[in-house]
N, C-alpha and C positions, 0 to 999 in steps of 0.2 A: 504494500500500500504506500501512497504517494503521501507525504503532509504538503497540506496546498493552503494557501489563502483563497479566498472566490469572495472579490469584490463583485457586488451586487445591490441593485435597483429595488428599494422597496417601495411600495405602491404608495401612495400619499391619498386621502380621502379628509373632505371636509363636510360641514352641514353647517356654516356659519354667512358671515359674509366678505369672505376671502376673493379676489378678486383672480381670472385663471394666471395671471402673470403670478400669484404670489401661491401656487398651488405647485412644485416639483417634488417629485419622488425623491427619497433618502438617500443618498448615497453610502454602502451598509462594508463591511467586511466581518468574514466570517474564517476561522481557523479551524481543520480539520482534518481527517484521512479520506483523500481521495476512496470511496466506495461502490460507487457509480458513475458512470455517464451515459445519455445518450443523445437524442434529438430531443429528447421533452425536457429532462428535467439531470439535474447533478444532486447526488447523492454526498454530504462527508457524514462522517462519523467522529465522534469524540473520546468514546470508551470499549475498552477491547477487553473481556476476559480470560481465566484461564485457559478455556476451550476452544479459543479463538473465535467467536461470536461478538459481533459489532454492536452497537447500544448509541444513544443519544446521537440522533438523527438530526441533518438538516435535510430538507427538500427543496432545490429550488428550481423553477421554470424555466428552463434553459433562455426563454425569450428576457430575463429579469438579468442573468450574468454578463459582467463586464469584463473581467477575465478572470483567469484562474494562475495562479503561481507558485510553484513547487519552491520549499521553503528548503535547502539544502543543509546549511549551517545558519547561526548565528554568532558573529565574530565577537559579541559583547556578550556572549554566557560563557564561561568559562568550568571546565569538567565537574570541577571543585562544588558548583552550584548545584 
């Protein structure tokens, strides 16, 4: 499994009196194990147990993703941490 970032578009909804110029979607990121993909929708994951069974799900709408980015290292954790 991949750890990936998936910046991602959340839906924005109002019922006030918001004008549309001041109504845009979220701009979201989300950190996880690659678990999924296809045309509809990207799957991560957050928790993995003994058995190897994946747990705490994201689902997102492939039309909602901005991109996805496999996290390699981080140069600022160090082992120790």
């Amino acid at each position: 499994m991949r750890l990936v970032v998936v910046e991602w578009l959340d839906i924005y909804a109002t019922c006030g009196w918001e004008k549309a110029d001041e109504a845009e979607p979220q701009r979201l990121w989300s950190t996880g194990y690659l678990v999924h993909k296809d045309k509809k929708v990207v799957k991560i994951a957050t928790t993995k147990d003994e058995k190897g069974e994946w747990y705490s799900f994201h689902a997102f709408p492939a039309g909602c993703i901005v991109s996805i980015t496999n996290i390699t290292s981080n140069p600022e954790v160090t082992s120790s941490e």
